[in-house]
N, C-alpha and C positions, 0 to 999 in steps of 0.2 A: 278401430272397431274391436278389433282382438283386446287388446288394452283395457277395454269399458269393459267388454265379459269378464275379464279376469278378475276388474277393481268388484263388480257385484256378486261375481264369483268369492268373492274374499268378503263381500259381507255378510253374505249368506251362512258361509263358513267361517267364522271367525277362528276359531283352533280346530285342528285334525287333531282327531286320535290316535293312539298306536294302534296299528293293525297288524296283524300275525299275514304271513307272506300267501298264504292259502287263499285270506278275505280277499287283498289285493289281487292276486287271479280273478277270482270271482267277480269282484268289482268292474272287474275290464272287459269282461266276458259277457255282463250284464250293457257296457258301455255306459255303466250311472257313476255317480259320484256320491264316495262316502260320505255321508253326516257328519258333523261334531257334537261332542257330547262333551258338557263341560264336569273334570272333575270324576270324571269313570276312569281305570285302567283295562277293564273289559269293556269292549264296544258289543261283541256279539255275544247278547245275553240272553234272552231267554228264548224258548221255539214261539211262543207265543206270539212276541215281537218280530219273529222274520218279516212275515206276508206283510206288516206294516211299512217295515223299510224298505223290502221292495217294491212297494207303489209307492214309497217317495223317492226312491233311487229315480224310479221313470220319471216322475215329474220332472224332477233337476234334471235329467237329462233331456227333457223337452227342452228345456229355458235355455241350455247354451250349446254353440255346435262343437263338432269331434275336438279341434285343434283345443279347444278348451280343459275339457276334460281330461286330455290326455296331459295336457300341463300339467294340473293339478292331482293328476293320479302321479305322474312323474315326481311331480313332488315331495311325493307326502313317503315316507321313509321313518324307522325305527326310531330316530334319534330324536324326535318329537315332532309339535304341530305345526302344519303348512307354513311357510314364511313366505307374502307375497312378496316381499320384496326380493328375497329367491327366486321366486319363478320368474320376477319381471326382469332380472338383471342376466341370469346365467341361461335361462331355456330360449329364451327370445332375441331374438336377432332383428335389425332393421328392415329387412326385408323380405319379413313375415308380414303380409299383409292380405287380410282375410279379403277379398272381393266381392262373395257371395254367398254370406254365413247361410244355412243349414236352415238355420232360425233367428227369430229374433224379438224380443221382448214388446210385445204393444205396448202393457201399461199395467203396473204395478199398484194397487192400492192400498192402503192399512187400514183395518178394521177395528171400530172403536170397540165392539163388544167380543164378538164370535168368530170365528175362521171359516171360511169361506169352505166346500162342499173340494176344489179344487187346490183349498190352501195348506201349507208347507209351515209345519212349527218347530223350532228346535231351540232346545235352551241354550245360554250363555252361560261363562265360566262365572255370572254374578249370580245365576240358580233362580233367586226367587222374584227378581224386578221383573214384571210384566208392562210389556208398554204398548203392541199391535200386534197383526198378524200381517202375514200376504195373501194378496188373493190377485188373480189375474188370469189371464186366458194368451193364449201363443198364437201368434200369425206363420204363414208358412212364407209369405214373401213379402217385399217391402225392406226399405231401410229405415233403420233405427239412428238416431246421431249421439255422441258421446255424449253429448247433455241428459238426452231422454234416458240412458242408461244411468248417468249420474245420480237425477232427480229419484229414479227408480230404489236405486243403492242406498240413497240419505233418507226415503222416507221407510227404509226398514230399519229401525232401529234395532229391537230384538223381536227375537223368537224364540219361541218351548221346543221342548221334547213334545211329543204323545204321550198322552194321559194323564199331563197335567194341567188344571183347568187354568183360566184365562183368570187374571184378577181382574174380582167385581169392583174396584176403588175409583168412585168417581171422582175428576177433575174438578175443582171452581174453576169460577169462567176467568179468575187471575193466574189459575196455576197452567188453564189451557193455553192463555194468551204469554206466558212466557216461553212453554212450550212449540208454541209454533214461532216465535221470536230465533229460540236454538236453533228450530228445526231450519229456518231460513239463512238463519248464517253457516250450519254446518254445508246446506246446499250448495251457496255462493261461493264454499270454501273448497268445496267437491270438484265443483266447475273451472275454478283457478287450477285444481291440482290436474284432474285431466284434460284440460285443452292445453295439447304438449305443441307448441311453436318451435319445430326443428332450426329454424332461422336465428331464431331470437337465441336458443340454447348455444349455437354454434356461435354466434356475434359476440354473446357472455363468455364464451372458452377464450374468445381470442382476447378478449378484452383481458380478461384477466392474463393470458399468456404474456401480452403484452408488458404488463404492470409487472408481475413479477419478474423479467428480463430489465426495464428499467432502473426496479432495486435490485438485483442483483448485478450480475455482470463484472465481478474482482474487485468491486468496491465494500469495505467495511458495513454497509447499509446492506448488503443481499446476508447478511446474516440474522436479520430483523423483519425479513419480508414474514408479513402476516399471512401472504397465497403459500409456502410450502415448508416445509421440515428441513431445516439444513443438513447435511449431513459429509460437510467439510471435514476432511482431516486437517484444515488448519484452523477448525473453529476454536475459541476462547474463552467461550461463554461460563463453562465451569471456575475457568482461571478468574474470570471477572466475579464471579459468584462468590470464589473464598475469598479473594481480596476485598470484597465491598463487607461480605462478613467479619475479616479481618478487624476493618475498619470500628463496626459496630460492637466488636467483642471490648474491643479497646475505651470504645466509649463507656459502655456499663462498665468495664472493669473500674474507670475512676470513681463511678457511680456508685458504684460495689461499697469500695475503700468509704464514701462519703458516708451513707448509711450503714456502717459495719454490718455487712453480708458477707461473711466471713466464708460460707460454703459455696455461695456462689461464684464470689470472686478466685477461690482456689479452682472451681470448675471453669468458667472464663479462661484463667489464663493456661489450665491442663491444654485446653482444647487452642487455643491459639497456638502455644507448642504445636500441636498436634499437627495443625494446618498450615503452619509455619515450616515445617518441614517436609510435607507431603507438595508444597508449592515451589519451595525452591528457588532455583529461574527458570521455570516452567514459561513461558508466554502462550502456545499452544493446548487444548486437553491431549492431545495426544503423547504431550510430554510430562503427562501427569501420571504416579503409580496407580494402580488399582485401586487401592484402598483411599483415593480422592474422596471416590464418592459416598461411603462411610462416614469418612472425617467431615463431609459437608454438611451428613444429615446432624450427625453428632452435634456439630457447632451449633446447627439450627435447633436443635431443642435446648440446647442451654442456653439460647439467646431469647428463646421466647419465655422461656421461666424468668431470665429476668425482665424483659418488656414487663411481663402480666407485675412484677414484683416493683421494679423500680423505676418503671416508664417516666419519662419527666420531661415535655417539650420544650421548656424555656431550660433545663440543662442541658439535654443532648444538643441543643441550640449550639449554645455558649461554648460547650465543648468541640463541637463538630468547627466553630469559627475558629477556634483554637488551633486545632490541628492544621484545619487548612493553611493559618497565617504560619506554622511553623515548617509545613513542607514546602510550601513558597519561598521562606526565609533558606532553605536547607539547597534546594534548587538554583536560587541565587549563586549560593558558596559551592557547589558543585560544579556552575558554567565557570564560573571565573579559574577555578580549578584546572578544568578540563581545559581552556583557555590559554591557562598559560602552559599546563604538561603538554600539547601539543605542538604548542611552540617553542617551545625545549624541546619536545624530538623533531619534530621538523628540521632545526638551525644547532643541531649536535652532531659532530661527525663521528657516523660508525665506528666498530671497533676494527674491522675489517679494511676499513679505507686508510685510517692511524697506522695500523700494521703493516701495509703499503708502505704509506711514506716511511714509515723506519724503515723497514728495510733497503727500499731502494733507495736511501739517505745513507746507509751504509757503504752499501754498492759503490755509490759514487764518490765516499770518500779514498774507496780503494782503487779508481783509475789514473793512470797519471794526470800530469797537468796539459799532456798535449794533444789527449784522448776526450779531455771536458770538452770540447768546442765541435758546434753543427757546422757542417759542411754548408757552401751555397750562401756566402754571407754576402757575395758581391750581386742576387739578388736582391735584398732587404728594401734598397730605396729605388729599386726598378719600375718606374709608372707604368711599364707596358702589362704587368703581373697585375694580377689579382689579388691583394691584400685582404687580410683578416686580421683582427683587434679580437685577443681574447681574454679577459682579466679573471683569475681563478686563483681558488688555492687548494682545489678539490681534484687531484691527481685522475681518477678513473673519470672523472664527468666531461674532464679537460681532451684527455683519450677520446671519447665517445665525440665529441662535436670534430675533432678532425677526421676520428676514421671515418666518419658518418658523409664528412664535406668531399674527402679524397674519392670515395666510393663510389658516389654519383656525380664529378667530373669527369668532363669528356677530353680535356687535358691535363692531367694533376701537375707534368710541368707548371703551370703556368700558373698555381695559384702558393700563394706565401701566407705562412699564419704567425702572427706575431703576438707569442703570449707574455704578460706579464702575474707576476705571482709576489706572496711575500716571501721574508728572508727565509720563515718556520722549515716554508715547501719550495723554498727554490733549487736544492739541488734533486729534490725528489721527482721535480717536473723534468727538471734537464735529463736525468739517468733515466725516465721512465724513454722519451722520444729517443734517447740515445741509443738504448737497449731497443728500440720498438718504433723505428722511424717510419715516416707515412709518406714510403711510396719515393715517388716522384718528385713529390711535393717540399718544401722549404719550410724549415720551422727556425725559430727564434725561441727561448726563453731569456727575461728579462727580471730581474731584480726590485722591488718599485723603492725600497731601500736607497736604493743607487740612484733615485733620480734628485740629487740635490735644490735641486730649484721650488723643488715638493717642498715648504715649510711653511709655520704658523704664520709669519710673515705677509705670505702670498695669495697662501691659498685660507680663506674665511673657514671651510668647516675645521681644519688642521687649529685654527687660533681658537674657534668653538668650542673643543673637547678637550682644550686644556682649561678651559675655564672651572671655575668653581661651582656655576650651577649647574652646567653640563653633566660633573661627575657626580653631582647629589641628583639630576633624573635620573644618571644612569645605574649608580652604583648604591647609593643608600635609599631611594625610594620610599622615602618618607621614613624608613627604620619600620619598615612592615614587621609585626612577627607572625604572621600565617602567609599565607601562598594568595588567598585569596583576598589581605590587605593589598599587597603590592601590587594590583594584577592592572589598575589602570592604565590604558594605551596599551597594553603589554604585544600587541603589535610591534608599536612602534618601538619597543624597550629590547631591542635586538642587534646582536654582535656585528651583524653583517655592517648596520649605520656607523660603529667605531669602526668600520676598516675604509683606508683610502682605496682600497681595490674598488668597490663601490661607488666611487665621488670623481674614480680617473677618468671616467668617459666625458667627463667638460674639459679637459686639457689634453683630446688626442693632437691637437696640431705642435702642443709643446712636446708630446711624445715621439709624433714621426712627423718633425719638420720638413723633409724633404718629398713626405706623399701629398698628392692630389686629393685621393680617393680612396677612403675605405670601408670595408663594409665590417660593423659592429657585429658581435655575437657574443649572448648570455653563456652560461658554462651550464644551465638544463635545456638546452633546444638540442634536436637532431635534425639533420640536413637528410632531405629525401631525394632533393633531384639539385640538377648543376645549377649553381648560383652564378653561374657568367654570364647571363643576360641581363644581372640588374646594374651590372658597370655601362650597360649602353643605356639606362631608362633617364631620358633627358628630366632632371628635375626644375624644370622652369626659373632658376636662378634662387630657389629653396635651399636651403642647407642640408636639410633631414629628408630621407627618405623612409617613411615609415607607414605601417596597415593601421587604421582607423578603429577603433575598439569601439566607440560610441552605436547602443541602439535610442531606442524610441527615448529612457529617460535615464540612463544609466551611464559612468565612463565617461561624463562631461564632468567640463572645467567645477563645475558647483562640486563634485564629488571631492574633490581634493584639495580645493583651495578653499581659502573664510571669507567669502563673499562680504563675511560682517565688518572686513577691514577696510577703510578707505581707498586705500591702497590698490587692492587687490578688486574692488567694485569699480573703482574710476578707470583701472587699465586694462582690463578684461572682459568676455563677455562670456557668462554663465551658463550658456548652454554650449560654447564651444564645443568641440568634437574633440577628447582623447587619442591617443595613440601607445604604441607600449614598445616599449622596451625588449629587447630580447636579438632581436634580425634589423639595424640600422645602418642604413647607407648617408654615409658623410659626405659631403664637399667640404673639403678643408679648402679651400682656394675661397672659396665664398665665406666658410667658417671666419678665415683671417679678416674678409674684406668688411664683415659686417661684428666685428669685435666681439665671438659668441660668446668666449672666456669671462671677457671685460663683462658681460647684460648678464652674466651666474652671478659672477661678484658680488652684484651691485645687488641684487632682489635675497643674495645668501646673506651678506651682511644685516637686510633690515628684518631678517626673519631669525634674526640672534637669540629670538625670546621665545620663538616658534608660537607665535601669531599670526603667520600670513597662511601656514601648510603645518604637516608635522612632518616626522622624517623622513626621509627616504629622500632617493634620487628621482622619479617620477613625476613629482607637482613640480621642484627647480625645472624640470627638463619642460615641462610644459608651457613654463613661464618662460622660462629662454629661448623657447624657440618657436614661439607666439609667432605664426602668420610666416615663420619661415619652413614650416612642415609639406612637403609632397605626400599624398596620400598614392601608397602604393594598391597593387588589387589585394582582396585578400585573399586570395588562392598562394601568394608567398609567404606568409605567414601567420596559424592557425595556433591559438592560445586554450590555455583552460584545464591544459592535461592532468595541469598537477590540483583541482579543485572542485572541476566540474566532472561530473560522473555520465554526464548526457552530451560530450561533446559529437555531434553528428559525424559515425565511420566516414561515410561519403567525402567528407570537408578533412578526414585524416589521412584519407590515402593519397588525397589529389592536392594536400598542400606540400609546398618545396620545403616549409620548416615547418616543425612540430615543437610546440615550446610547455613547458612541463612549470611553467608560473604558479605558485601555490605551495601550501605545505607539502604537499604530498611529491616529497621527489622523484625521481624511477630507482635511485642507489637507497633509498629507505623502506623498510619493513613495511610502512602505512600507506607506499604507491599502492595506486589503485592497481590491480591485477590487467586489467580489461584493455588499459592502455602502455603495461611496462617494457613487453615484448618489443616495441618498437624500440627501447632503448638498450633492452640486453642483447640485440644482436649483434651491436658494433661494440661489445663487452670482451674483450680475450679471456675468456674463464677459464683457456688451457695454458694460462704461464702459470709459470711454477709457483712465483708469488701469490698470485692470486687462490693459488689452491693451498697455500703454505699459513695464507691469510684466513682460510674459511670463506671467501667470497665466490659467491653463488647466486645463480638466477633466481 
């Protein structure tokens, strides 16, 4: 109800005038409400006029009760004319509501010719359009509904000052009947505006709340929401704005050049400069200077002088196809780049780790001959012990997997590790365990030089990489001259597949003829807890004991092998289930009895041309040991460290091995941070070497 007086309170009064603070007393004092006068800066003008305005002060103060008036006296202030939308937002509160107004309007009518005897005129800031007057009379009780107030409000168009007469300008009966056409839609439209449904308003807030939480929420798309004003400090939006300008500056520049616009194109390219430098490698605007937003505007005028100059849609076409096909091309030679530089640092050893083995290659030249030899050698072929297979040639990595295994034994007596290395880092291995023995525990360092029996002969990949097309994939690679010719497979195109360290896990039984049982480990895993429970896990007459890698479509036989081969379609089955490398439990007693060496041979020699798989030790080992694999739980052994960045903490703390598979090693610059820790703590960062070396967490 309050609401209605106010909206024909405000039609009545279309603009306030300034009033000096004295009239406003008086106005309040009277309990009326001042007139508008459109177009005066003196309101109170002559004496003649007072007694006038004071019997229309009363009337108006007939028409609406106290709470009204005093709104709009509150209102109205030095700084100009009443703003209802002022008084309706900042004076008024929800629960203000009038119950039993004072007064309240019967019925408003417009007068086609005269003013009524009790009617109220006041002009408009248009002065001279006359259109009705008001005339009506006031009830003292009774309710009035927002509508009747509405209908009241829309049928006063305008109103005069006093003493100026009414125009005499008759209507046709076309001009009437449009007339009252307006008059009924501004009605209808009155009615829409104050029937206020608090439900509906509140339903609309959520709804929207809603939406805007939907686009928003840390996704790229809450930066576009149409409901609110971003106002991220990691927003982009300016970044994206010169770059796309960027883009378009480059295009007219060609445009330039084609129609010699000799001034514009020098202005084009100033301003690319310009922007070119203020962007940088900004990604965010907050890492943008000041002077961004200058250079934006800047670019954007020199961009629209040429639009208006050299607009051309079928060139900017042609051009803009251009570009795209050439950053595409450029993107190509960039991944393959990137592709292979990372796998050069990945399969490069530190300078920090080199440094090591020289000097403790030194060392060891300088002990006698009766000082080189590990204590405990009449453990070595003891079945009652715990055995360990560790092939390396990475001094500190080799370190980390036994201080790691010794650590979380619950008897280091009784576990034996047996490394083998090549000749580069064989006395480096020895002097480092010698200088730095683990514990309790039995170690071996072994030669793989010295194992005779190892030759092209025997073993299929050893007769492989002496051949002639072996050293043209590996070594002249088509005669590439860029990085990003050679870069095909460049996986596969890796030092580790020319080393036998890598290929010796198919002949441990030729290695330790006299063990039963042992348990394999990579040179990037760490041991969290005791491995002597997986010497009891009865592997059902399987050779392998190993954790299952396959999910829903990934890590099956189709990943690694060429399904397209005969071969490899008739004896396998494509969905097979993976397993990986890294933490393997052997039966060599089953290994001998089911010829595991013999079924490598045979599946290595027919992939001479690498047709069946490509290289690595992984696909052989799947093929060979097809349907003779134990799937262990995977809580003993947890992958991923060195690749995936989302490996789940939960599944790292509670696995017994942690395996670091992937570029990203823990001894390399480009481990991930988040998961190295686990590998620098079984680090000795306080030997001398190591600090002599620069080697640091």
């Amino acid at each position: 109800m309050l609401s209605s007086c106010i909206e024909l309170a405000g039609a009545i009064c279309i603009n306030a005038a300034s009033i000096s603070n004295n009239s406003r007393r008086s106005f309040q004092d009277q309990s009326s409400l001042v007139a508008c006068k459109s177009g005066s800066k003196d309101f109170i003008g002559e004496t003649k006029n007072d007694l006038k305005e004071s019997d229309d002060f009363k009337q108006i103060d007939n028409m609406f009760p106290k709470e009204v008036i005093d709104t709009i006296v509150s209102s109205i202030d030095d700084s100009g004319p009443l703003s209802l939308n002022t008084a309706r937002r900042k004076d008024l509160s929800s629960s203000w509501v009038i119950e039993q107004p004072v007064s309240v309007l019967d019925s408003l009518q417009v007068g086609d010719s005269s003013a009524n005897a009790n009617g109220i005129a006041i002009q408009t800031q248009t002065g001279n359009h006359s259109i009705g007057k008001i005339s009506g009379s006031l009830i003292e009780s009774g309710k009035v509904g927002d509508s009747t107030l509405a209908d009241a409000a829309l049928n006063l168009t305008s109103v005069k000052v006093p003493d100026v007469k009414p125009s005499e300008e008759k209507l046709t009966p076309a001009q009437s009947a449009r007339k009252k056409l307006r008059m009924e839609r501004k009605v209808k439209r009155l009615r829409e505006l104050t029937q206020k449904d608090d439900t509906t308003a509140a339903r609309l807030e959520q709804v929207v709340a809603e939406r805007s939480k939907n686009i928003g929420s840390g996704s790229v798309l809450s930066k576009y929401s149409i409901w609110r004003r971003d106002h991220d400090e990691n927003s982009d939006s300016l970044v994206r704005l010169m770059r796309d300008q960027l883009i378009m500056a480059r295009v007219y520049v060609n445009m330039a050049q084609s129609h010699n616009q000799v001034h514009i194109l020098h202005q084009l390219r100033a301003r690319i400069r310009d922007s070119q430098r203020s962007l940088g490698e900004a990604t965010t605007d907050a890492e943008l200077p000041r002077s961004a937003s200058e250079r934006v505007k800047a670019m954007g005028q020199i961009l629209s002088v040429a639009r208006e100059q050299l607009y051309d849609c079928a060139g900017i076409t042609k051009k803009l196809r251009a570009m795209l096909q050439f950053s595409e091309e450029q993107a190509r030679v960039l991944k393959k780049q990137s592709t292979f530089l990372s796998q050069l640092a990945a399969k490069t050893l530190p300078k920090g780790i080199h440094c090591l083995s020289m000097k403790l290659t030194i060392d060891y030249y300088k002990l006698a001959e009766s000082d080189r030899n590990f204590p405990g050698g009449e453990k070595l072929e003891d079945n009652r012990l715990f055995h360990y297979a560790l092939f390396s040639d990475n001094v500190l990595a080799a370190s980390v997997v036994v201080n790691s295994t010794v650590c979380n034994a619950k008897d280091p007596s009784m576990h034996v590790f047996h490394l083998v290395t090549d000749k580069l880092n064989y006395a480096a291995m020895k002097m480092w365990f010698l200088a730095n023995p683990p514990g309790k525990a039995t170690i071996d360092v072994q030669n793989i030089d010295d194992f005779t029996w190892l030759n092209s002969s025997y073993c299929p990949v050893l007769r492989q990489l002496e051949s002639a097309a072996m050293k043209e994939y590996y070594f002249k690679a088509d005669h590439p001259t860029t990085i990003a010719a050679g870069s095909s497979n460049l996986k596969y195109r890796n030092p580790k597949y020319l080393s036998m360290l890598n290929h010796l896990r198919f002949y441990l039984p030729e290695v330790y003829p006299k063990l039963d049982k042992i348990l394999f480990l990579d040179d990037d895993i760490v041991v969290q807890k005791d491995l002597t429970p997986l010497w009891t896990v009865d592997l059902h007459g399987k050779v392998n004991g190993a954790v299952e890698t396959c999910g829903h479509s990934f890590h099956r036989f189709d990943k690694y092998l060429n399904f397209s081969n005969p071969h490899i379609k008739r004896n396998f089955d494509p969905r097979a289930c993976g397993w990986a490398y890294g933490m393997n439990v052997f039966d060599l007693q089953q290994w001998k009895r089911k010829d595991i060496t013999g079924i490598y041979h045979k599946w290595q020699d027919m992939n001479e041309d690498r047709v069946l798989w490509k290289l690595g030790t992984l696909p052989p080992g799947l093929i060979t040991f097809y349907n003779l694999t134990y799937p262990l739980q995977k809580s003993w052994h947890v992958l991923g460290l060195g690749y995936n960045p989302s490996v789940d903490r939960g599944e790292i703390e509670g696995a017994a091995v942690i395996h670091y598979n992937g570029n990203m090693k823990p001894w390399l610059e480009l481990a991930m941070s988040k998961y190295k820790h686990y590998w620098t703590r079984h680090v000795k960062y306080d030997h001398p070497f190591l600090q002599q070396c620069n080697i640091s967490p």
